[in-house]
DSSP file (Angstrom, degrees, kcal/mol; ACC not computed):
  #  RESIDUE AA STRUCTURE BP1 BP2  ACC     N-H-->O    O-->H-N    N-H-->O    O-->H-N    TCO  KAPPA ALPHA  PHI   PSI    X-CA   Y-CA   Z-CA
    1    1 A X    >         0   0    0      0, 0.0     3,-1.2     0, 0.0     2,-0.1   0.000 360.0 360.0 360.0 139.8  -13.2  -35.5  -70.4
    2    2 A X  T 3   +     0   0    0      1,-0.2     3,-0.1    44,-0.0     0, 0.0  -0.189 360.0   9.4 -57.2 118.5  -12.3  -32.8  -67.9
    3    3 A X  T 3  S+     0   0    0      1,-0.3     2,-0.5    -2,-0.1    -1,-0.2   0.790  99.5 110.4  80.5  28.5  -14.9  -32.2  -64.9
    4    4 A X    <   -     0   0    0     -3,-1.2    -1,-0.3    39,-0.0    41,-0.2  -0.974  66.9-116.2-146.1 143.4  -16.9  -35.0  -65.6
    5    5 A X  B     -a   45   0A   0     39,-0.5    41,-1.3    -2,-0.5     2,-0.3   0.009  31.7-103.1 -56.7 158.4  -17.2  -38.4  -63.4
    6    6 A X    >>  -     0   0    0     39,-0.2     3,-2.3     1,-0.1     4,-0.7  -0.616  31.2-116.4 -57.4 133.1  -16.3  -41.8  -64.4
    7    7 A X  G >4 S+     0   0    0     39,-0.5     3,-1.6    -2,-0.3     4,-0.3   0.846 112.2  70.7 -31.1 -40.9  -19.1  -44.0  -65.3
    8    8 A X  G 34 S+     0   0    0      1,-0.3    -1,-0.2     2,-0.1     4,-0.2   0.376  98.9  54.4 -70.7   6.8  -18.4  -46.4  -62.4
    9    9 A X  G <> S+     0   0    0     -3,-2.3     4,-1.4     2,-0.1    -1,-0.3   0.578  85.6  87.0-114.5 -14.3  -19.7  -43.4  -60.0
   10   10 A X  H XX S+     0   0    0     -3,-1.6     3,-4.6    -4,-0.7     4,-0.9   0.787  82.8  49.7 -36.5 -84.5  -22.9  -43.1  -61.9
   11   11 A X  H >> S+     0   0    0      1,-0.3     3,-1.8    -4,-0.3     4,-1.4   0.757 114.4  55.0 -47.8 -73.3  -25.0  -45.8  -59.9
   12   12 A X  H 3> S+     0   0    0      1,-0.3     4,-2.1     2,-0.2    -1,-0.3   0.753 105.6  44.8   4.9 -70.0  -23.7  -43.8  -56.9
   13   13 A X  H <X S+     0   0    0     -3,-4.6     4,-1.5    -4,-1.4    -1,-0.3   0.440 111.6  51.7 -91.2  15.0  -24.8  -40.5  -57.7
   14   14 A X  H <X S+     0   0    0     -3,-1.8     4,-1.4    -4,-0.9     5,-0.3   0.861 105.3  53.6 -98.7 -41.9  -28.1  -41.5  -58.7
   15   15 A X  H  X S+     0   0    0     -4,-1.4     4,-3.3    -5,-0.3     6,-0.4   0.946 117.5  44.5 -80.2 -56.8  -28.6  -43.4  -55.5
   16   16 A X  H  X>S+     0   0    0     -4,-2.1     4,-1.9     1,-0.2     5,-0.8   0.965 111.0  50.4 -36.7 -96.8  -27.6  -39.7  -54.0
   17   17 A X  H  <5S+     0   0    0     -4,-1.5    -1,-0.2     1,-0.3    -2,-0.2   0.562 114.8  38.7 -66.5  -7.8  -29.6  -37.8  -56.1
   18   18 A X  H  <5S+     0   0    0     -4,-1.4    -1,-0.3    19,-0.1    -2,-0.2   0.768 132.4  31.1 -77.7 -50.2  -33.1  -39.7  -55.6
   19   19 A X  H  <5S-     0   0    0     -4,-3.3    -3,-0.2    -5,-0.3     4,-0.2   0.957  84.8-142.4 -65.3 -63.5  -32.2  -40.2  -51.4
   20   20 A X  T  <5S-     0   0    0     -4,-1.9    -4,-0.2    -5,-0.2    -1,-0.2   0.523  70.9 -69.1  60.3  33.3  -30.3  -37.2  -51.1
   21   21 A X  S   <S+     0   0    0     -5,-0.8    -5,-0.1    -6,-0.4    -2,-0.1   0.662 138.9  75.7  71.5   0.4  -28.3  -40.1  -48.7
   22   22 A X  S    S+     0   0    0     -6,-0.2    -1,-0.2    -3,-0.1     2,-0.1   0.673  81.3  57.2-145.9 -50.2  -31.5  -39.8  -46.4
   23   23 A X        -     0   0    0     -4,-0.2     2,-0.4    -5,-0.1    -3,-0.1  -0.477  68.2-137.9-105.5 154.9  -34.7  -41.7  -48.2
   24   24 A X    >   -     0   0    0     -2,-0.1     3,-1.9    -5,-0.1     4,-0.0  -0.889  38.6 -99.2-122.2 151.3  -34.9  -45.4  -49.2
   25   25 A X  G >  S+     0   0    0     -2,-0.4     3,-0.6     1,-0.3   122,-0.1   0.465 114.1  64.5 -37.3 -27.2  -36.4  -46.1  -52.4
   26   26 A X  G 3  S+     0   0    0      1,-0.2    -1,-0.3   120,-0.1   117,-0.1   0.957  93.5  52.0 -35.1 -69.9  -39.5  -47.0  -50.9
   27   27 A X  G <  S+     0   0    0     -3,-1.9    -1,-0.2     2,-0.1    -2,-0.2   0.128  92.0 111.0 -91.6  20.6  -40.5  -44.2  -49.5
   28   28 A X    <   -     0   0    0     -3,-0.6     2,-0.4     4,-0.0     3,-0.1  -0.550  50.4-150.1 -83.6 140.7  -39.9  -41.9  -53.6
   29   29 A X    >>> -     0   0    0     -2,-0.1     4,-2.4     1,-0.1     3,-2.0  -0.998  18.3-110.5-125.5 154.2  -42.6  -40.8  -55.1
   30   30 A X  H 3>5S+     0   0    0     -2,-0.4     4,-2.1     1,-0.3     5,-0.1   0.664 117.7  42.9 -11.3 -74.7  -43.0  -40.3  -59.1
   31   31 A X  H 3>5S+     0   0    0      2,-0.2     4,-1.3     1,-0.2    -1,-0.3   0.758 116.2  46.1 -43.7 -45.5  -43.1  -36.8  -59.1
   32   32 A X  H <>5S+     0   0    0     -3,-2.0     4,-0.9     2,-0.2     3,-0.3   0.984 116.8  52.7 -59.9 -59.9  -40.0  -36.2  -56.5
   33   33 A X  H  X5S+     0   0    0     -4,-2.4     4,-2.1     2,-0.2    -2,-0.2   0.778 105.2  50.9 -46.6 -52.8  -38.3  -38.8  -58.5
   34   34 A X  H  X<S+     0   0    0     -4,-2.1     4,-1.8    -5,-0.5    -1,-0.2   0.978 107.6  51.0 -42.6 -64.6  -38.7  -37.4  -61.6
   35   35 A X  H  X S+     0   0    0     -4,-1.3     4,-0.8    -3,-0.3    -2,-0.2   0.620 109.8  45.5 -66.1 -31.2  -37.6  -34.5  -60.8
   36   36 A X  H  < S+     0   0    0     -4,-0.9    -1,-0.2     2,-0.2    -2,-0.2   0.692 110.2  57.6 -49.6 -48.6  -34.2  -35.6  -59.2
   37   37 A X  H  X S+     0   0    0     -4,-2.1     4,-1.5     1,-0.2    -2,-0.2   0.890  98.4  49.3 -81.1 -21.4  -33.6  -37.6  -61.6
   38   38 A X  H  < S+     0   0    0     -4,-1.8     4,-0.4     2,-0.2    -1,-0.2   0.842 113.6  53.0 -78.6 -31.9  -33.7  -35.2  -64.6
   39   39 A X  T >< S+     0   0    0     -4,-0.8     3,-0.8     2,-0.2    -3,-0.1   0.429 110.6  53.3 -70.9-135.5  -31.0  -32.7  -62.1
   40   40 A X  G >4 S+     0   0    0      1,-0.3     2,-2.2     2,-0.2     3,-1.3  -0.232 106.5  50.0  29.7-126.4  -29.1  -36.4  -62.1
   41   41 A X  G 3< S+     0   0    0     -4,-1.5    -1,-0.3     1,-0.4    -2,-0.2   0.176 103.3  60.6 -61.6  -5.8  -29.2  -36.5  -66.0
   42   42 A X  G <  S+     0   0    0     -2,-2.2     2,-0.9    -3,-0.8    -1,-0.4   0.740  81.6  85.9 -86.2  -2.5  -27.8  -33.0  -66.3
   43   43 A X  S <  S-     0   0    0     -3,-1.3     2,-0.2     1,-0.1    -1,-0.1  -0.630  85.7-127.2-104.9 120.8  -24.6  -33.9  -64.5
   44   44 A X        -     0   0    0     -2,-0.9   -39,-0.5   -41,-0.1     2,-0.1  -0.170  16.4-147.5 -52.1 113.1  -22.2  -35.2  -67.4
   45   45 A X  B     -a    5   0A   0    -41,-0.2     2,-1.2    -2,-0.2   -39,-0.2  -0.210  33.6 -96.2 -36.9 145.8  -20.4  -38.4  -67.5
   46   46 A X  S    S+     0   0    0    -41,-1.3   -39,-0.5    -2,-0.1     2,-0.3  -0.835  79.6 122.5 -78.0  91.1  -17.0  -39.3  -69.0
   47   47 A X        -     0   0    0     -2,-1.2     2,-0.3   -41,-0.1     5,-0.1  -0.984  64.9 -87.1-132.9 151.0  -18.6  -40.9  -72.5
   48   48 A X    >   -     0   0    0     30,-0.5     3,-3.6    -2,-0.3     4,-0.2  -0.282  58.7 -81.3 -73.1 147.8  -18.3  -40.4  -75.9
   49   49 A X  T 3  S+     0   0    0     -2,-0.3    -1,-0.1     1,-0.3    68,-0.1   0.094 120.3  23.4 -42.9 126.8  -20.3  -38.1  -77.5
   50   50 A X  T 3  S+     0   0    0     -3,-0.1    -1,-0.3    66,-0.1    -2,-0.1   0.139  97.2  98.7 115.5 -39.2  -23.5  -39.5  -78.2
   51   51 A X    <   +     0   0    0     -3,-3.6    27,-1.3    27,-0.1     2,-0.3  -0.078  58.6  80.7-112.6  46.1  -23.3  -42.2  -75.4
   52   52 A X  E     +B   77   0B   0     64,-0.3    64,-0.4    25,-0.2     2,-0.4  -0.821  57.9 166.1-111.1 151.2  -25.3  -40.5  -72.5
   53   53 A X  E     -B   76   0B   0     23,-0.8    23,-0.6    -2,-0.3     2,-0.3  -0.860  20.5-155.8-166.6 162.8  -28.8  -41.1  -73.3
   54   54 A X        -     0   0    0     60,-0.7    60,-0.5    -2,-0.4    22,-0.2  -0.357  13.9-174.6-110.3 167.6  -32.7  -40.7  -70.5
   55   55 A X        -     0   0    0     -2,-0.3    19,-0.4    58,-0.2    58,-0.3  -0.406  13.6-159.1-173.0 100.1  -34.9  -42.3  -71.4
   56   56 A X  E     +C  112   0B   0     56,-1.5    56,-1.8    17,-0.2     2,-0.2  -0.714  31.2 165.5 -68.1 136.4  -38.9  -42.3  -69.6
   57   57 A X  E     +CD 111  72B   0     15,-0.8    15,-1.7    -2,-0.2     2,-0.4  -0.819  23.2 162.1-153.2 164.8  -40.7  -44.9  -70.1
   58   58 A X  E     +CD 110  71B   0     52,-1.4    52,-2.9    13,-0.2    13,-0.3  -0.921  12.6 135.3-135.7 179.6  -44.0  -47.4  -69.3
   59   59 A X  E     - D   0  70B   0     11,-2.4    11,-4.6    -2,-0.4     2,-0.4  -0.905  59.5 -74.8 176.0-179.9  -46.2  -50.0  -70.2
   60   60 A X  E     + D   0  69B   0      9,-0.2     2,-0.3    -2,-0.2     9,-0.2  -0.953  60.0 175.9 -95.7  96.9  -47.9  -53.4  -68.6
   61   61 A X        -     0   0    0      7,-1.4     2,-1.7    -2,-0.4    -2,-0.1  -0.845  37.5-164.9-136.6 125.4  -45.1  -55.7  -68.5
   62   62 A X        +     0   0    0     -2,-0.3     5,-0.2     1,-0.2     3,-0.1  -0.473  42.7 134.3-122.3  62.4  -44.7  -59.4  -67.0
   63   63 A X  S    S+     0   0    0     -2,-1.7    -1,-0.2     1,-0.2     4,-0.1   0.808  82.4  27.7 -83.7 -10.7  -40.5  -59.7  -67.0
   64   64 A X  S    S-     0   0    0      2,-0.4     2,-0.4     1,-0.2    -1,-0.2  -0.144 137.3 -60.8-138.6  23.8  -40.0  -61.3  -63.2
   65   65 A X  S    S+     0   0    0     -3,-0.1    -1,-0.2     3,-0.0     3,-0.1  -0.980 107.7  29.2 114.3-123.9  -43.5  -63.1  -63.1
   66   66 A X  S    S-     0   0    0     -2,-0.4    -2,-0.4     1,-0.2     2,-0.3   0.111  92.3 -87.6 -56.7 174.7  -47.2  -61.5  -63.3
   67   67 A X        -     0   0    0     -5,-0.2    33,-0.4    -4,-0.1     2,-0.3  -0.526  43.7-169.1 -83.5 156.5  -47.6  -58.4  -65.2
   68   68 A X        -     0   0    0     -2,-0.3    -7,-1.4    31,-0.1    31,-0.2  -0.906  36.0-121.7-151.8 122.8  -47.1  -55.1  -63.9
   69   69 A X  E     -DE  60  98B   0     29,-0.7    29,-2.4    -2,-0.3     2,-0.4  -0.423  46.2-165.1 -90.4 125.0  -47.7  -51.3  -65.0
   70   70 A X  E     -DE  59  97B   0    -11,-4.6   -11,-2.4    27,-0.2     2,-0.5  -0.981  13.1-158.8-130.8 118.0  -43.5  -50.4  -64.5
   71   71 A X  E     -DE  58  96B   0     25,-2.1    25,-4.5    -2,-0.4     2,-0.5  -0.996  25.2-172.4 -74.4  96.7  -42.8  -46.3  -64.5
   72   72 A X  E     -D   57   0B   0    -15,-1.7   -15,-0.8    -2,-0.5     2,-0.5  -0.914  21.6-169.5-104.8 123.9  -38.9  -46.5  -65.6
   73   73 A X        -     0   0    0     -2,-0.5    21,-1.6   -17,-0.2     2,-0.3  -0.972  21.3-169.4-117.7 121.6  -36.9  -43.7  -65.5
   74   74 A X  E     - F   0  93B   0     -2,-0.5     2,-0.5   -19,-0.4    19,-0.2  -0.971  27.3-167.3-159.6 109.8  -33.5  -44.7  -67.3
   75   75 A X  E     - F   0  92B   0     17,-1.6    17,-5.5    -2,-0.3     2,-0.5  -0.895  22.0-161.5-119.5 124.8  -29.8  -43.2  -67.9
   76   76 A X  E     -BF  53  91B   0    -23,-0.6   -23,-0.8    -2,-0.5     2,-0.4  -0.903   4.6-169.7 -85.2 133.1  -27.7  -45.3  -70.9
   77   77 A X  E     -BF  52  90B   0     13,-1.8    13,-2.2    -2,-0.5     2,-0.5  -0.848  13.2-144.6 -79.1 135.5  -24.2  -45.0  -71.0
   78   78 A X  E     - F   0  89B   0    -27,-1.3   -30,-0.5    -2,-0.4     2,-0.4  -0.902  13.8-162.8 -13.8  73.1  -22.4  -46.4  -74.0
   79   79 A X  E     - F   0  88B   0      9,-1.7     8,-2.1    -2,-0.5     9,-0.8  -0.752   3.5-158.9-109.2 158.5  -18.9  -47.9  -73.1
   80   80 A X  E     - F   0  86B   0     -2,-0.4     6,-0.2     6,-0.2     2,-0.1  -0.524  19.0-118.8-118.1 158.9  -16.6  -48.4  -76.0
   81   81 A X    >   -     0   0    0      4,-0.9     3,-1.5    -2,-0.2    -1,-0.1  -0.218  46.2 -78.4 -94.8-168.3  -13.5  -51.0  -75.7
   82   82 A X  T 3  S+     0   0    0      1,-0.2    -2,-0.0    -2,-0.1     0, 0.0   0.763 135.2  53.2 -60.7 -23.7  -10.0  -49.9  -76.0
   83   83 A X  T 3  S-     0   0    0      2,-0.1    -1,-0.2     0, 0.0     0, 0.0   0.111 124.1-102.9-113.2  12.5   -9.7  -49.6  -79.5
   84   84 A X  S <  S+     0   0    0     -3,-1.5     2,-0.3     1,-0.2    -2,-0.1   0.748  78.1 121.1  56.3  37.7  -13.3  -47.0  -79.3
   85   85 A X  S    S-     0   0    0      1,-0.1    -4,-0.9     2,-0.0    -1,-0.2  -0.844  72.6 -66.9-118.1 155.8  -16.0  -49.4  -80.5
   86   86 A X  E     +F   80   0B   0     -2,-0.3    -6,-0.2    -6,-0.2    -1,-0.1   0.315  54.3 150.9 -18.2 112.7  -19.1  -50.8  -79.1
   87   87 A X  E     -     0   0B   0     -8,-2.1    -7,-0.2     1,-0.1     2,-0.1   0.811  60.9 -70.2-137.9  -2.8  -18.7  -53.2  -76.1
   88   88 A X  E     -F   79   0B   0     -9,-0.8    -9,-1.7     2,-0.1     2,-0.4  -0.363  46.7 -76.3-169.8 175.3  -21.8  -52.7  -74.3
   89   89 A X  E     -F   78   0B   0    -11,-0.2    64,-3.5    -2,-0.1     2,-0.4  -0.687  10.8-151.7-101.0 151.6  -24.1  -50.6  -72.1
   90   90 A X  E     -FG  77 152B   0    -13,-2.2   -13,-1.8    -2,-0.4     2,-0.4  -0.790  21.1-172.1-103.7 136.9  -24.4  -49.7  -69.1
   91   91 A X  E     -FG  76 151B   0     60,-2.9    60,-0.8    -2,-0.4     2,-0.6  -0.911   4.6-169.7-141.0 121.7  -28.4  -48.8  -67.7
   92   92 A X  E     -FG  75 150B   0    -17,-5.5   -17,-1.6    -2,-0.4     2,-0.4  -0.965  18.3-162.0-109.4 137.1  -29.5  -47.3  -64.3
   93   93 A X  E     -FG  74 149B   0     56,-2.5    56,-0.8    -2,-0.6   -19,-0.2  -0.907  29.1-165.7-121.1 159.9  -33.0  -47.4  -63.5
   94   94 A X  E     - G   0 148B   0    -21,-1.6    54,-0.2    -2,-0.4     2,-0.2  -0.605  29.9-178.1-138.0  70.2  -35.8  -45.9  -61.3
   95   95 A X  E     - G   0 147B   0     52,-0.8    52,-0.9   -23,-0.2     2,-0.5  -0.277  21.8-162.9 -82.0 163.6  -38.6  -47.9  -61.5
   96   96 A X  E     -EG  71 146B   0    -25,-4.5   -25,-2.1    -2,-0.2     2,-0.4  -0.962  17.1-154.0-120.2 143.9  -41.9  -47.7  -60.0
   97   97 A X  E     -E   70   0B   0     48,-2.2   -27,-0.2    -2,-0.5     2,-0.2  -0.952  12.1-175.9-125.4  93.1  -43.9  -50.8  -59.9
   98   98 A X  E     -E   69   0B   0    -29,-2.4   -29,-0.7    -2,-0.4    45,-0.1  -0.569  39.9-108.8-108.7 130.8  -47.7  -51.0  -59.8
   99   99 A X        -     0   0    0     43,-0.3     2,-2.2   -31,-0.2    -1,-0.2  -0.280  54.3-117.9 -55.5 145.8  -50.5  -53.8  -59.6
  100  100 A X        +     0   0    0    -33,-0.4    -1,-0.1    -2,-0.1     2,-0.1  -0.192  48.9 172.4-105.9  56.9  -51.7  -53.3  -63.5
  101  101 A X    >>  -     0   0    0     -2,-2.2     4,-2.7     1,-0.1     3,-1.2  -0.277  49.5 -94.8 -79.5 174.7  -55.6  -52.1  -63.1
  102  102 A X  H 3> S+     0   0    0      1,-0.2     4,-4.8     2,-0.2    -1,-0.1   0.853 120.0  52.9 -42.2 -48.4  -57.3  -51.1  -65.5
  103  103 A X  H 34 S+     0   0    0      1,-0.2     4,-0.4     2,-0.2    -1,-0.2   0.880 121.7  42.3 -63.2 -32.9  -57.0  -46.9  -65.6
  104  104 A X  H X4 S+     0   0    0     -3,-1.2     3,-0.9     2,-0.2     4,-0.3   0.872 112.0  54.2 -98.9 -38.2  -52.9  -47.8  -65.6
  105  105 A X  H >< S+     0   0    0     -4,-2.7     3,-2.3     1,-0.2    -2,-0.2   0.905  97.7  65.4  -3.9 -71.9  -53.7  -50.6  -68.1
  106  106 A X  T 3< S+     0   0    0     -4,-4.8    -1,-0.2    -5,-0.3    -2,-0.2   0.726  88.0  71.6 -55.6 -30.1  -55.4  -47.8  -70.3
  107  107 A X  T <  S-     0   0    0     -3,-0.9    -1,-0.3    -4,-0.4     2,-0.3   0.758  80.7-162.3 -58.7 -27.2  -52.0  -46.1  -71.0
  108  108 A X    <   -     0   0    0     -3,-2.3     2,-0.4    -4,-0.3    -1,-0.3  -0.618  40.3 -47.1  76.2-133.5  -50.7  -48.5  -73.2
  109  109 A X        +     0   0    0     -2,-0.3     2,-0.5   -50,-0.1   -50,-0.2  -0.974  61.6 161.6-150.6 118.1  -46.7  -48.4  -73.7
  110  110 A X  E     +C   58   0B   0    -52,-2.9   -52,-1.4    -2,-0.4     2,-0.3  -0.966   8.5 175.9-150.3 151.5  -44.7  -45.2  -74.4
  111  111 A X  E     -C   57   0B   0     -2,-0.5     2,-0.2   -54,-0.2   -54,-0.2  -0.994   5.0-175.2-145.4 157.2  -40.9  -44.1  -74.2
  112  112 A X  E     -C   56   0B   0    -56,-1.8   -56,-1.5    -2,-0.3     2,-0.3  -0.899  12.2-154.1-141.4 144.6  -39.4  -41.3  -75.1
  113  113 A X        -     0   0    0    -58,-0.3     2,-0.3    -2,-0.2   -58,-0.2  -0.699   8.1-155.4 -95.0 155.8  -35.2  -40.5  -75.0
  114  114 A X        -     0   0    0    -60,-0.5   -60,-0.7    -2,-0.3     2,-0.5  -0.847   8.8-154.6-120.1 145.1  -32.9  -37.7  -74.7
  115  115 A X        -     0   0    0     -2,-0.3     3,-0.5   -62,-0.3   -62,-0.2  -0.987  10.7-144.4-135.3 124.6  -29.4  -37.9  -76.0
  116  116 A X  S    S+     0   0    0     -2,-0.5   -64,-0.3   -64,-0.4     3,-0.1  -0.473  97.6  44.1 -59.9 160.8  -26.7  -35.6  -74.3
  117  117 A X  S    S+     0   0    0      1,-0.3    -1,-0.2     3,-0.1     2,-0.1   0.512 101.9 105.0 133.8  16.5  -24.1  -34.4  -77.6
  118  118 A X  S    S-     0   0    0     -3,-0.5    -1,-0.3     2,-0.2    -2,-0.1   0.004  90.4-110.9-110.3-156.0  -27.8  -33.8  -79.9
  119  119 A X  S    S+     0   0    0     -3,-0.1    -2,-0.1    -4,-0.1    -3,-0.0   0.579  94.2  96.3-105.5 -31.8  -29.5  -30.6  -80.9
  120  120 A X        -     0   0    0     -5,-0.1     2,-0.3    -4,-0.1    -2,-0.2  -0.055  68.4-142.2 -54.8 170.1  -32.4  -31.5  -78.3
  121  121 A X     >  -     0   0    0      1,-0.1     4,-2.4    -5,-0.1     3,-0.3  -0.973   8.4-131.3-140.8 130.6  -32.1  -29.8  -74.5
  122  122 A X  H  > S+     0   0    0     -2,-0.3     4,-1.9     1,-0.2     5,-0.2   0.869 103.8  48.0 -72.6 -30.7  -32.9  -31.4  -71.6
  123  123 A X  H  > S+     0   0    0      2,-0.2     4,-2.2     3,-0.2     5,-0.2   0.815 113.5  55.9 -58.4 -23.6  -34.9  -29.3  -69.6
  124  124 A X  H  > S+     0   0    0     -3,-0.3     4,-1.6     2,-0.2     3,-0.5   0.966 115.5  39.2 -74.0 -93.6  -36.9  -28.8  -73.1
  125  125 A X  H  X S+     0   0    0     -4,-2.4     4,-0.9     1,-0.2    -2,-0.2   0.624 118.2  47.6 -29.8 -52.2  -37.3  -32.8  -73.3
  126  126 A X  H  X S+     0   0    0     -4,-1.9     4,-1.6     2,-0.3     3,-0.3   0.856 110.3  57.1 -74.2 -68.1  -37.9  -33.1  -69.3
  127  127 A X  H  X S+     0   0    0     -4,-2.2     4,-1.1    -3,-0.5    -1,-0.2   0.898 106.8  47.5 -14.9 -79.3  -40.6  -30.1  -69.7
  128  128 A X  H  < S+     0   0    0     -4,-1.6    -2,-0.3     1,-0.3    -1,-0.2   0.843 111.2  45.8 -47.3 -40.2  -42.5  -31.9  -72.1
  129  129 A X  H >< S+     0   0    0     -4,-0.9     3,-2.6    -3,-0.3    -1,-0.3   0.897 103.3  65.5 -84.0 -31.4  -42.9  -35.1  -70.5
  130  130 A X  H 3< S+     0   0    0     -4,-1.6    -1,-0.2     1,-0.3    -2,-0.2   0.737 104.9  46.0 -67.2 -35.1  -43.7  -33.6  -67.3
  131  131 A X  T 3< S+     0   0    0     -4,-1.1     2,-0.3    -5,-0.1    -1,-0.3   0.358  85.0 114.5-112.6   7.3  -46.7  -32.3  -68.6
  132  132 A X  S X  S-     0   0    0     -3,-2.6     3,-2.5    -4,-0.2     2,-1.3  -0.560  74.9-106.8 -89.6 149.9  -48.0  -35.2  -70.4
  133  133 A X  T 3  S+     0   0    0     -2,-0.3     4,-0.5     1,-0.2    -1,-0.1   0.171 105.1  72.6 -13.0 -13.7  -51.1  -36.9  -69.3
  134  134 A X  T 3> S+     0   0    0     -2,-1.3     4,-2.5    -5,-0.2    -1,-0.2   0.607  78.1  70.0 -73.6 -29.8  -49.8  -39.7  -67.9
  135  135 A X  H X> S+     0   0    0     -3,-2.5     4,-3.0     2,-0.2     3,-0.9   0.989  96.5  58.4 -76.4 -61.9  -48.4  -38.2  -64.7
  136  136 A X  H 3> S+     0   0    0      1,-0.2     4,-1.7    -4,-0.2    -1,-0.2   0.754 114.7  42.0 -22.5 -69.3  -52.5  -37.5  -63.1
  137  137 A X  H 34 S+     0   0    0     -4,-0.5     4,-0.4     1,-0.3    -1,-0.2   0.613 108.2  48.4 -78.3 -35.1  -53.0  -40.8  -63.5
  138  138 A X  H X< S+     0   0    0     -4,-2.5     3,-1.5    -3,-0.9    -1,-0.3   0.886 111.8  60.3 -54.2 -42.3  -49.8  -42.6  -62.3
  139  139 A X  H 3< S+     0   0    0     -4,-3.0    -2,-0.2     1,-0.3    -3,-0.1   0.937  92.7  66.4 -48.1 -45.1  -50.2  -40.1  -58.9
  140  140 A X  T 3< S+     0   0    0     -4,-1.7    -1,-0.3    -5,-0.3     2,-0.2   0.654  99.1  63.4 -42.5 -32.3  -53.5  -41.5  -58.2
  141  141 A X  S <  S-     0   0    0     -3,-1.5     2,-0.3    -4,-0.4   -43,-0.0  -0.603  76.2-125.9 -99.9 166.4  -52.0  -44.7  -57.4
  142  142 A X        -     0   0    0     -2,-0.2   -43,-0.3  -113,-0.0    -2,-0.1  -0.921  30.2-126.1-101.6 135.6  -49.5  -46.2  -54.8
  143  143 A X        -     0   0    0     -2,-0.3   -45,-0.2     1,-0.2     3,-0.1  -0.152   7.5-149.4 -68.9 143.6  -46.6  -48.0  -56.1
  144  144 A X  S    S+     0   0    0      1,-0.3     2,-0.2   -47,-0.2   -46,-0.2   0.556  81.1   1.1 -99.4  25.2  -45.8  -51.6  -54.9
  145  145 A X        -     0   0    0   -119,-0.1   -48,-2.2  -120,-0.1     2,-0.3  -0.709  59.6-149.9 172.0 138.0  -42.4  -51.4  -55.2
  146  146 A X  E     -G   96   0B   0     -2,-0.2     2,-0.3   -50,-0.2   -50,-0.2  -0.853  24.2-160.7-113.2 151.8  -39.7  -48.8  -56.2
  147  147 A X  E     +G   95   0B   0    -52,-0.9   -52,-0.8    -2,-0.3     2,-0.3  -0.972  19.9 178.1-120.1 114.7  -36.5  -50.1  -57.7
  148  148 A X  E     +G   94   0B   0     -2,-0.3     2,-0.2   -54,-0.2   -54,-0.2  -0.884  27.0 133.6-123.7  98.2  -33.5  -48.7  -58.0
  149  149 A X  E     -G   93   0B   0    -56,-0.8   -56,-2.5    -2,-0.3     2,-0.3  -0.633  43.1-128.9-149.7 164.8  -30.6  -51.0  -59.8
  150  150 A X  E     -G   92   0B   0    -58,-0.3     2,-0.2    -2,-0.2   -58,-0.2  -0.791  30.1-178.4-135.2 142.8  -27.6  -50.9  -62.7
  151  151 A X  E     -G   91   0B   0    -60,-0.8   -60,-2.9    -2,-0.3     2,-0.5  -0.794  21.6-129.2-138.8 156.5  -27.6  -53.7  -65.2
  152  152 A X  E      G   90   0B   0    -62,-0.3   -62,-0.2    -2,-0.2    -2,-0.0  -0.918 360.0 360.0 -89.8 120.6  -25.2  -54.4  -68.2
  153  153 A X              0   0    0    -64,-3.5   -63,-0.1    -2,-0.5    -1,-0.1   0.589 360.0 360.0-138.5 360.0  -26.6  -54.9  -71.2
């Protein structure tokens, strides 16, 4: 579609739009991050309609050895084969990675998504999450690890 990147620059401009080319993933914090990233989900992809997708979410979870309270901030793409059916998706993340005390514990597990090609607006989704409860309580802590990575799945 005209005036919108390939998918295969996503992972790129994401990298871009946390660093601004300048900051290593380390050094992000939640709030900065956030906020970057949601400017990063307005700028449109080449997908089919439907297959742009955010997605916030966290929980306590133990994929790569102990458990760990994971902030993940998450753009889907949707890529279609030749013939314009499913062949799988493509995921960027920006997680933040926490030791899993109690008070981060106490949140339990929530996501919520945005889909570009809907009725929803993103600054309207973005808005809303921004201001839920969750965000006091993540500042309070320091992450042990930011992540920033593409997987196929």
């Amino acid at each position: 579609m005209a005036g919108r990147l390939p998918v295969d620059r996503a992972e790129e401009r994401l990298h871009h739009a946390l660093g601004r080319g300048r900051q290593t993933p380390a050094g992000l914090d939640p709030d900065a991050a956030w906020r970057r990233f949601v400017r990063f989900g307005s700028r449109r992809f080449d997908t089919a309609p439907g297959g742009d997708g955010l997605l916030l979410q966290y929980g306590t979870y133990a994929f790569e050895g102990p458990p760990l309270f994971t902030l993940d901030l998450a753009r889907q793409f949707e890529i279609n084969d030749a013939a314009g059916e499913h062949d799988h998706f493509i995921q960027l993340h920006c997680e933040f990675r926490y030791e899993p005390v109690p008070e981060l514990r106490a949140l339990g597990q929530f996501e919520d998504w945005f889909f570009h090609d809907t009725d929803d607006e993103l600054d309207r989704w973005a808005d809303g999450l921004g201001n839920r409860g969750f965000w006091p309580i993540v500042r309070t802590h320091r992450p042990r690890e930011v992540r920033v990575y593409q997987e196929q799945v």
